[in-house]
N, C-alpha and C positions, 0 to 999 in steps of 0.2 A: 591384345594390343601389341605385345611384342611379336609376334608370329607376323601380322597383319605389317606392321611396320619394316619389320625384315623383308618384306616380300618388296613391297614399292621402291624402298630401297635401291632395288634392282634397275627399276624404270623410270626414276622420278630425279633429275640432279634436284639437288639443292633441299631437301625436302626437310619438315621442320614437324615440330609436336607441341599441341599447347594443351592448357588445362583451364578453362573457362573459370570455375568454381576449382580454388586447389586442395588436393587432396589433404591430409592430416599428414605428420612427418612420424618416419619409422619410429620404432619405441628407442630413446635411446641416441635418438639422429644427433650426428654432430653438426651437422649444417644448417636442420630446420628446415629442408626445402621439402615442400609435399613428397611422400613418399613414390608416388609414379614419375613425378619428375630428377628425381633423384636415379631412380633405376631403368629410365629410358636415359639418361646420360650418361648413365656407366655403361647401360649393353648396347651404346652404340657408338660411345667416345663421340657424344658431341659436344659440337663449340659453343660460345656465348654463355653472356649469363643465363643461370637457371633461374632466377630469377623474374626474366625475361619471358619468361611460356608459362605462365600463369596470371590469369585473368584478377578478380577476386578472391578473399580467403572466407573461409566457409565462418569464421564471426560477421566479416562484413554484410553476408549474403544474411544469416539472424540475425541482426541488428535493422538491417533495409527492409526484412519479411514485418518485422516488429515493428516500424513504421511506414507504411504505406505508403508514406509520400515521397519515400527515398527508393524505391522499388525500382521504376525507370533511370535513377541516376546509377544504380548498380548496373544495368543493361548498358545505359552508356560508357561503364566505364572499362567493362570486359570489350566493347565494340572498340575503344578507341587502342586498349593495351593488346587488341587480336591484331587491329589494325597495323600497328607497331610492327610487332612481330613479324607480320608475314609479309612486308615490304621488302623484303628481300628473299623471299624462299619461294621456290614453285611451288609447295604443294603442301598442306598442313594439314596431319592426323590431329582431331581434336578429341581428347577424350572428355566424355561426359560424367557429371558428378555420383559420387554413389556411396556407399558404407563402406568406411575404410578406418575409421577412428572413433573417438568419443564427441568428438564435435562434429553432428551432421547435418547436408541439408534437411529443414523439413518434410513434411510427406507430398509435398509436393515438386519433389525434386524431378519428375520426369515433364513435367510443366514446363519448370527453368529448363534443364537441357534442350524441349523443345523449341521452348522460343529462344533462344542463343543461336541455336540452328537456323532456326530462320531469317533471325536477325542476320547471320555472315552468311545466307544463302549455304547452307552446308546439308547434302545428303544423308540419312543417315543410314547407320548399318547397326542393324537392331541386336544386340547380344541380348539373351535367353535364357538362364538357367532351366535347365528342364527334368526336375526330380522324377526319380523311378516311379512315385506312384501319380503321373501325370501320365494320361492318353492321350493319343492323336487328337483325338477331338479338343480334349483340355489342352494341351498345348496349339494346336490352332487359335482356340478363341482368346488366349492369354495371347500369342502373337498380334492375332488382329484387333485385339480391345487396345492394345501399345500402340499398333500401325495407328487406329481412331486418334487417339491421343496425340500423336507427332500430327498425324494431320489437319486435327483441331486449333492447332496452333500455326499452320500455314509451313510448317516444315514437311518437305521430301524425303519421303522413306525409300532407300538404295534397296533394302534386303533384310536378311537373319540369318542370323547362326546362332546356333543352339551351345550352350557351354554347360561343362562337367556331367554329358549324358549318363547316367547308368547302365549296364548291359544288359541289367535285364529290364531295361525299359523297352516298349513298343518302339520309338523313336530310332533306337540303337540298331535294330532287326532290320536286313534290308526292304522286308513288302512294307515295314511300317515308315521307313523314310520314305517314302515311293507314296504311299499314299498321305505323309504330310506333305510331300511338298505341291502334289496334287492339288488337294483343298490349296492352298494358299497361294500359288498361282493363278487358281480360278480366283479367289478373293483380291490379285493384283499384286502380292507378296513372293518373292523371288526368296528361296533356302537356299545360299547358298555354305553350307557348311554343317556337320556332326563334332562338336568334336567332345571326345569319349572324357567320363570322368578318369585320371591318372593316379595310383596311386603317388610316382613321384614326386605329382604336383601338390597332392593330397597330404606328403608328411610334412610331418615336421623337421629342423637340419639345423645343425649346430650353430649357424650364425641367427637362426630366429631365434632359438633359446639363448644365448649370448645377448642377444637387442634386448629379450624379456626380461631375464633376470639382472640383468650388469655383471654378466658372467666375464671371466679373464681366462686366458689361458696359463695352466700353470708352470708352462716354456714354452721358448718363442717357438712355433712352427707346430704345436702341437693343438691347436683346437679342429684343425680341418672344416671349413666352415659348410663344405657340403656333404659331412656327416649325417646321415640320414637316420632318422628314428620311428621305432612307431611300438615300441612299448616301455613301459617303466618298469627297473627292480631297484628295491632299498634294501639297502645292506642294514639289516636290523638284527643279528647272530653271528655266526661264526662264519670264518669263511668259507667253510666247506658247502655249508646253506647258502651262500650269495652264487655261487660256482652251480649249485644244483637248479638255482633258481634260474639262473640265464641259461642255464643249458635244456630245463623244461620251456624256453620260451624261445630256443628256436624254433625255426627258423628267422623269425620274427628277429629285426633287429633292436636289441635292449639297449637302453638308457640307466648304468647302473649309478646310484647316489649313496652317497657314503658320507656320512656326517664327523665330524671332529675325533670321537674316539676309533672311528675303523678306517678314515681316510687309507694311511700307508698299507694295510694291511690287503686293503677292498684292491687300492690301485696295481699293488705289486702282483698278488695273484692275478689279477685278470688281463693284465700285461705280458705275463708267462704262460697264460692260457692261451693267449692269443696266436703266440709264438708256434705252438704246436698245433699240428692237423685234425686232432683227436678235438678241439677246443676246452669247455664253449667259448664261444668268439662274441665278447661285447663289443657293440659300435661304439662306447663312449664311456666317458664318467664324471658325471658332476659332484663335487667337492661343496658339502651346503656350512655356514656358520665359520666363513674364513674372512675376519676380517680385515679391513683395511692398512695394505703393510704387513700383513701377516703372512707368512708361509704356508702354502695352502700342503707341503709335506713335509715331512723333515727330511734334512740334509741328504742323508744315506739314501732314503728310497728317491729322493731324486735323483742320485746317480746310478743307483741300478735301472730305475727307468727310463734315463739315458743310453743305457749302455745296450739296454735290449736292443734298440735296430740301430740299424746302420744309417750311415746319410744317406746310403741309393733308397731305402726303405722309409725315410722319411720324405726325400724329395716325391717319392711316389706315394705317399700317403697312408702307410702301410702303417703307423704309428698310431699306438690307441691316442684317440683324442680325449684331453680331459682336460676340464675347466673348472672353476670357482668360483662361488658366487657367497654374499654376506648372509645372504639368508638363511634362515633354520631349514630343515629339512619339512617339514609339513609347511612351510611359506614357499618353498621351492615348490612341491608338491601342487600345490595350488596355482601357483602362478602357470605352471607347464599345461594344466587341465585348461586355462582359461587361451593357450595361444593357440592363434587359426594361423593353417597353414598358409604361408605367403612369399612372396620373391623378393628378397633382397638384394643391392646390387654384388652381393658379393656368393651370392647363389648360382655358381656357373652352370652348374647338372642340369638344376633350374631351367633358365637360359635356353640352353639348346634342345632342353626338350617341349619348350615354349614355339619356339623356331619349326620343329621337326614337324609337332602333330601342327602344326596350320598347313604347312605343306602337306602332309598326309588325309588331311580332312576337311579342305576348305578348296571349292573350286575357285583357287584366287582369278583364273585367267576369266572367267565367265564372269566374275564382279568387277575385275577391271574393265571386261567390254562392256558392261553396264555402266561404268563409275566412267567410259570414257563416250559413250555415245553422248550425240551433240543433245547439251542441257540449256534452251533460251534463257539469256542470261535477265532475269530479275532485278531489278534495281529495289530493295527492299527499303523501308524508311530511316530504319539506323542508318545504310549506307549513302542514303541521299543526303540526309541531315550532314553527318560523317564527312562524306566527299565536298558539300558545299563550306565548313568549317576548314576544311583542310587549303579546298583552292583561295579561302580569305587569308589565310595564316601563308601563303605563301606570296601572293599580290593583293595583299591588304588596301582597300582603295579612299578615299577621300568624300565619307559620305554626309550632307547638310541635315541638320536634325533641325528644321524650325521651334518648334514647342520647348524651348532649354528649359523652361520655369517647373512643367508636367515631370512630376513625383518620379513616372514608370520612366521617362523620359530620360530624367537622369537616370536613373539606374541601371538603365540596359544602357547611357552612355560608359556609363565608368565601367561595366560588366566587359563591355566590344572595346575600350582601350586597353585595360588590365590584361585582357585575354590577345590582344593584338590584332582582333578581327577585323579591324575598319579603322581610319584616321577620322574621328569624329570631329566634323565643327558647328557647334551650337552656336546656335542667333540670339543675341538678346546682349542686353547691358552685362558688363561682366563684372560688379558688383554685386549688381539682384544675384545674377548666375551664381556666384562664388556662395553668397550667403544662403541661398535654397538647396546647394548642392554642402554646405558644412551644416544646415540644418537637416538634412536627410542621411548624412553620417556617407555619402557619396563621393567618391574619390576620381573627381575631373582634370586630375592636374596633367594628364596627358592629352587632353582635350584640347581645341582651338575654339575661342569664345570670340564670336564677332559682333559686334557692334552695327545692326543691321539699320541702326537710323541714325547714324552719325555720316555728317558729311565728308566725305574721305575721297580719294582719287578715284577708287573703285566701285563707290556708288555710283559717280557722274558714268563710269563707265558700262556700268548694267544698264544706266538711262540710253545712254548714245545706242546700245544692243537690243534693248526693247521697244526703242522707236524705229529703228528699221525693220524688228521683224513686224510690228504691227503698223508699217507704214500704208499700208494699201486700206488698212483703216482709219489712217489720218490722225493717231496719236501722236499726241504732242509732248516736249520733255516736262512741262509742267504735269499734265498727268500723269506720265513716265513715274517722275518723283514720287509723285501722290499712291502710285499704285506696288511702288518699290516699299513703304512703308510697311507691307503685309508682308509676314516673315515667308510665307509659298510664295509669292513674286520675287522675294530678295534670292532664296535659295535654288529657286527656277534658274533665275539670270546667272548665279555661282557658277551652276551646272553647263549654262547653255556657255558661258564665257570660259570654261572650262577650268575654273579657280574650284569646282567641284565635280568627282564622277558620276553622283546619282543625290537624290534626296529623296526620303521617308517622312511622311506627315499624315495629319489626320487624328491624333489620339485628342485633341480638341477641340480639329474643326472637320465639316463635314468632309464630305466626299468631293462634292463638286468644287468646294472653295481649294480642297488639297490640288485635285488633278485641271481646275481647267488654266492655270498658267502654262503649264507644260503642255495641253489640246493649242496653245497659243500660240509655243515659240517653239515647241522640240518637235513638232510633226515632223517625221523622217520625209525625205523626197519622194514622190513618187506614192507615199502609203496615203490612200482617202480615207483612210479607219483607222480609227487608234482603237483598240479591244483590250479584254483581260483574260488573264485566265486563273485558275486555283489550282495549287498543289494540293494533290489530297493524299497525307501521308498515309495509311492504311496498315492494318497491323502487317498485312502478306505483299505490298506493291506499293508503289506510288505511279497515279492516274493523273494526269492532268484534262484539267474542264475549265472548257472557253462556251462562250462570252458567259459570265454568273455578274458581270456588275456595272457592263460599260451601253451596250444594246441591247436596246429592247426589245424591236421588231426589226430584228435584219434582213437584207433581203438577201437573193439568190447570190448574186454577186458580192454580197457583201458577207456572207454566213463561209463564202470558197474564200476569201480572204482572209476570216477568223481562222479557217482549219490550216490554212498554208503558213500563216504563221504564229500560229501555236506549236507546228509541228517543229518550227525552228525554234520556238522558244522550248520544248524540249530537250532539244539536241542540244542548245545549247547548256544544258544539266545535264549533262550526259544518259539522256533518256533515248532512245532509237528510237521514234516515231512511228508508231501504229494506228492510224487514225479514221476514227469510228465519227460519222454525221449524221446524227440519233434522229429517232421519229418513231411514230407510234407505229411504223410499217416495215418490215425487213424484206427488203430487195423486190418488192411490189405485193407483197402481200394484205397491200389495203391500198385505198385511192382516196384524190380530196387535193385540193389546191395547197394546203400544208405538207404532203409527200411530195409532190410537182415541185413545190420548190426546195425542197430539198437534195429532189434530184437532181436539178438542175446545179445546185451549187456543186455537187458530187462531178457531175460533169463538166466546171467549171473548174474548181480546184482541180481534176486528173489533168485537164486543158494546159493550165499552166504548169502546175509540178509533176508532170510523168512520174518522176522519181521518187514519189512519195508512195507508200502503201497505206491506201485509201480504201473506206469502203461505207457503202450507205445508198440509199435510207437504211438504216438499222434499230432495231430498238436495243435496249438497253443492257437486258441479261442476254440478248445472240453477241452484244459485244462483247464481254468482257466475262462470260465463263463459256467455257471451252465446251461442256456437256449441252449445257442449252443450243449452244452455233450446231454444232453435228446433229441435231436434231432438229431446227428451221434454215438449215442452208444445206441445198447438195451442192457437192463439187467443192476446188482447193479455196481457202481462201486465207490471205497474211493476214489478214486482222479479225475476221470473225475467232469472239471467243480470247483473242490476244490485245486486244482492244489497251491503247493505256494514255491516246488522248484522243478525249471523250466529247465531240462539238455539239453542243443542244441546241435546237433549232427557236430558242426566244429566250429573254433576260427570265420572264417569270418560270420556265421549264427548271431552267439551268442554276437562278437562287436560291428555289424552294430546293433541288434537290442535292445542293451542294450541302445544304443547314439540314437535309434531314439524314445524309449518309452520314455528316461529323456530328451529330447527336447522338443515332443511332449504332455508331460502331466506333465512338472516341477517337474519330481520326483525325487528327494536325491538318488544318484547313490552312496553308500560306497563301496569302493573299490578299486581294484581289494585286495580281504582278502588272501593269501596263505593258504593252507592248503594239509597236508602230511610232515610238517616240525616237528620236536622236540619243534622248541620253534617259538614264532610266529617273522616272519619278513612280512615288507607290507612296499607298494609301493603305491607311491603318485604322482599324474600328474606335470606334470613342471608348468601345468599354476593352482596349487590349490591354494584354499583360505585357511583364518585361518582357516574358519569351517571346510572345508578339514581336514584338520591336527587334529583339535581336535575330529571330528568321527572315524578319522585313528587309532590315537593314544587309543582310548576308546575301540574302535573295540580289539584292539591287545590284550589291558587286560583281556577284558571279553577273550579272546582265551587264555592267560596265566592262568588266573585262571581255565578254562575249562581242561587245561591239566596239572594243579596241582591234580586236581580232580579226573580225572582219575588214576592218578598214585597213588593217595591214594586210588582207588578202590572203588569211587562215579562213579554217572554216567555221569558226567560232563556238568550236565546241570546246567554254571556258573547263566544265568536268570530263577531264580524259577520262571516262569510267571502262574500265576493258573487265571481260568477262573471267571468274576466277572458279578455279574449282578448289575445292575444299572437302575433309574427310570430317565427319562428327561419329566418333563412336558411343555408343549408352550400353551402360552395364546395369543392367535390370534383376 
């Protein structure tokens, strides 16, 4: 991670690092912040809170696994604090969760990392441990059972690199890199990188035994914290025996311990050994059973061990390092057996030899032209959701809720004012209202409650606006009146008078009683169809499919008119429009009055929008996976295979299999969205949830804001969604 992030560095301004799942904090941490976000802000002096670059904390993440039903609210909420985050940075290393402490994730932690990854569209680059007694072959299939795994979850595998190889692994030898990366390019897995196991990386160093024990140093400037170690002697005899015993264990650098009665005696001698060429030369000396406030020497041999080097000798580190700790000497003992070697931020040697071997063994340039070749930007469903919550929170808009009295009703009201999503005004007496919303323990007081059958200046006024639009039918204000009683006629006329942006209905009246006031008065100019379409959130995409609830039997002309604007009802989500006009036939590969006119609408719709990338007859899987297209289509095509709004050529095609993909694969159906209207109306299931209601209602906004946009002659694309790239590392 450090090696990897020094390099980008170079080419990336602004560049940032988070930590989806945070790691566990150093032993000993005075800050608490996960130990990798601690030591990526020390070895690169970055700004902001630390705080700030971590997602989740690994209780949250066990406590959510432990209830299932909090599972996805974890996913939303690393999406929303990644989203934070990287609003201001080009380019963000994200590291993936792994064993780092005593609180870990599950055994299903490569799962989560995967679907995080996918969730923020993030490539990953596969880290590897690859022990000596693994082969080519075992290290192959261990790569590509991970590569299955990330890709089971709809995330993008960049690459591998292989960490702490052995020398004397197969892997380490150059015919045996040659023929892993062989296999694994044939498999579609790119190696970029060996890098050797170290032993520097591999010891141990006086600032981790320090975090271990709650060691001190016994004067300032003398513990050296990149004191390196890699054996133990105890002073347990004389000292002529501790002297023979470090001197039998060079070259090896010793860790001598000297407990209460040999402390002065251990540290003096081996301070004066050190002094001379002949030695032995200990790296260090831990001091065990000194407690708190207590003098870890007496007086005198602190100042002969002063006295030994000089300050040029201590600025350069020439100084035996030697620390204290409270422990007994067999507690010491122990604790030092149980620490694994690791980078602290105050591990400089550490550091740059972090640095060096990436550049030494990692073809960064050949991952960056992979990490920079053009990647079609995905709109995944966290991000749609995400993006659409974001553009409400910023032009929150004014949307009529008929149903005030309906349970789910309130409750996704008070949820969308609390949260700021929408300026909700509920119809009905605001008495009832008040008393059904203090009996549901539902908090409306930011709410506008209207009085939809009281006679007021702006009832007469929805009258005066509904007799002219339905004048050419000869409505009159008495019926006017009569028909304003129905809270979808009242909330219609809000909208069409523009005292509201959009209205949401239906959780207790059908379909047709919801949408056909608005077929009545909001028909856009010029549009002879009002259609629908459905968002279908999908764990890997979000697709949009038209007509599933409005036409039945469309025809040629009227099927080129669903597809053109559904296309724009995309864009206007910030979707690019790739649009696929399904049939049981791909690009003539069957006949029958049902492809004919299919085709013809394909040529109908190119007729009018050039600009769109269209394509059809098509079936179903040539649209919209990319293996199937390359195998029933020759030649280029934009949408075979990238398909992601999906036009079916009848209501019964397009119902049935809108209810059998969201059954079948748990996918977030939004919908059915109207569109061909002036102002947005939408329809909601008798049997929805709040969440129902409050995608409804956000849906509707983003459409009111899309056609404010337009009318001010933008392109009304309410989600600016621009294409990001992003770094996911996993430590496996």
């Amino acid at each position: 991670m450090i090696g990897l992030y020094d390099f980008l560095e170079r080419y990336v301004l602004r560049p940032g690092f988070f930590q989806p799942i945070a790691g566990e904090p150093f032993p000993a941490s005075k800050t608490g912040l996960s130990r990798h976000v601690e030591l990526m802000c020390a070895a690169f002096k970055m700004t902001g809170d630390p705080a700030a670059k971590t997602g989740v904390t690994r209780r949250e993440v066990v406590a959510a696994m432990a209830d299932k039903g909090h599972v996805e609210e974890l996913y939303d909420h690393i999406y929303e604090r990644y989203k934070a985050y990287k609003a201001d940075r080009n380019f963000v290393v994200l590291e993936g969760s792994h064993k780092d402490g005593p609180i870990n994730v599950p055994s299903s932690r490569l799962e989560m990392n995967a679907r995080v990854a996918a969730a923020v569209d993030a490539p990953v680059l596969m880290v590897l441990d690859a022990p000596s007694d693994l082969t080519v072959e075992d290290l192959t299939n261990k790569a590509l059972a991970a590569k299955n795994s990330f890709e089971a979850q709809h995330a993008e595998v960049l690459g591998l690199v292989l960490n702490q190889v052995a020398p004397e692994s197969e892997a380490a030898k150059p015919e045996g890199r040659e023929r892993l990366s062989q296999r694994l390019e044939e498999a579609g897995l790119q190696l970029f990188g060996v890098l050797p196991r170290d032993p520097l990386l591999a010891s141990v160093r006086m600032d981790e035994i320090q975090a271990a024990l709650k060691a001190r140093p016994v004067a300032d400037g003398a513990e050296h914290p990149d004191a390196r170690f890699d054996k133990v002697v105890v002073a347990g005899g004389s000292t002529e025996d501790l002297l023979a015993d470090v001197a039998r264990a060079e070259p090896e650098r010793v860790l001598a311990i000297a407990g209460p009665g040999s402390a002065d005696s251990a540290v003096l001698a081996l301070a004066a050994a050190n002094l001379g060429a002949a030695g032995p030369h200990a790296a260090g000396v831990l001091l065990t059973g000194v407690g708190e406030g207590r003098p870890a020497l007496g007086s005198h041999a602190c100042k002969v061990l002063r006295a030994c080097y000089s300050s040029e000798d201590r600025a350069a580190g020439h100084e035996l390092p030697v620390v204290a700790t409270q422990l007994s000497t067999w507690e010491a003992c122990g604790a030092l057996q149980r620490i694994e070697p690791s980078i602290l931020p105050s591990s400089d040697a550490k550091i740059r030899r972090c640095k060096a071997m990436f550049g030494e063994h990692v073809e960064a340039q050949r991952m960056l032209k992979a990490l920079k070749a053009e990647r079609e930007f995905r709109m995944t469903s966290k991000q749609f959701v995400h993006n659409i919550y974001d553009t409400c929170l910023r032009q929150p808009q004014r949307v009529v809720l008929p149903e005030a009295l309906d349970p789910r009703v309130l409750a996704a009201a008070a949820e969308l004012s609390a949260r700021a999503l929408a300026h909700v005004l509920l119809l009905g007496k605001p008495d009832r209202v008040a008393a059904q919303a203090r009996k549901l323990g539902a908090d409306i007081s930011k709410c506008a409650v209207v009085d939809h059958l009281a006679d007021t200046p702006e009832r007469e006024r929805y009258v005066d606006a509904l007799v002219r639009a339905r004048a050419k039918k000869g409505l009159k204000p008495e019926a006017a009146r009569e028909l304003l009683e129905d809270g979808n006629y009242y909330g219609t006329l809000m909208t069409l008078c523009g005292d509201a942006d959009g209205m949401v209905s239906g959780a207790t009246h059908t379909t047709a009683a919801t949408i056909r006031p608005g077929l009545q008065v909001l028909r856009a100019p010029g549009a002879s169809l009002v259609s629908s379409v459905f968002f279908m959130c999908l764990p890997d995409r979000v697709l949009v499919y038209g007509d599933c609830a409005v036409n039945v039997q469309p025809s040629a002309q009227e099927l080129a008119q669903i597809a053109v604007t559904s296309a724009d009802t995309a864009a206007a989500f910030g979707i690019s429009p790739r649009v696929a006009l399904l049939s049981y036939s791909t690009l003539g590969s069957g006949s029958g009055p049902e492809v004919d006119r299919v085709t013809e609408a394909v040529r109908l719709a190119r007729e009018a929008r050039p600009d769109l990338a269209l394509e059809g007859p098509i079936q179903y899987d040539a649209a919209v996976d990319p293996v199937i297209a390359r195998q029933k289509i020759k030649g280029d095509s934009q949408v075979a295979g990238r398909a992601n709004v999906c036009i079916f050529p009848d209501l019964n095609t397009g119902n049935n299999t809108y209810k059998a993909v969201q059954q079948s694969t748990g996918a977030i159906a939004i919908g059915p969205v109207l569109q061909g209207l002036t102002r947005p109306v939408n329809d909601l299931s008798r049997g929805c949830t709040v969440a129902d209601i409050l995608n409804t209602v956000t849906v509707t906004s983003v459409q009111a804001i899309a056609i404010k946009q337009r009318a001010e002659g933008k392109d009304g694309n309410a989600l600016a969604a621009s294409a990001e790239c992003h770094y996911f590392g996993e430590v496996a």
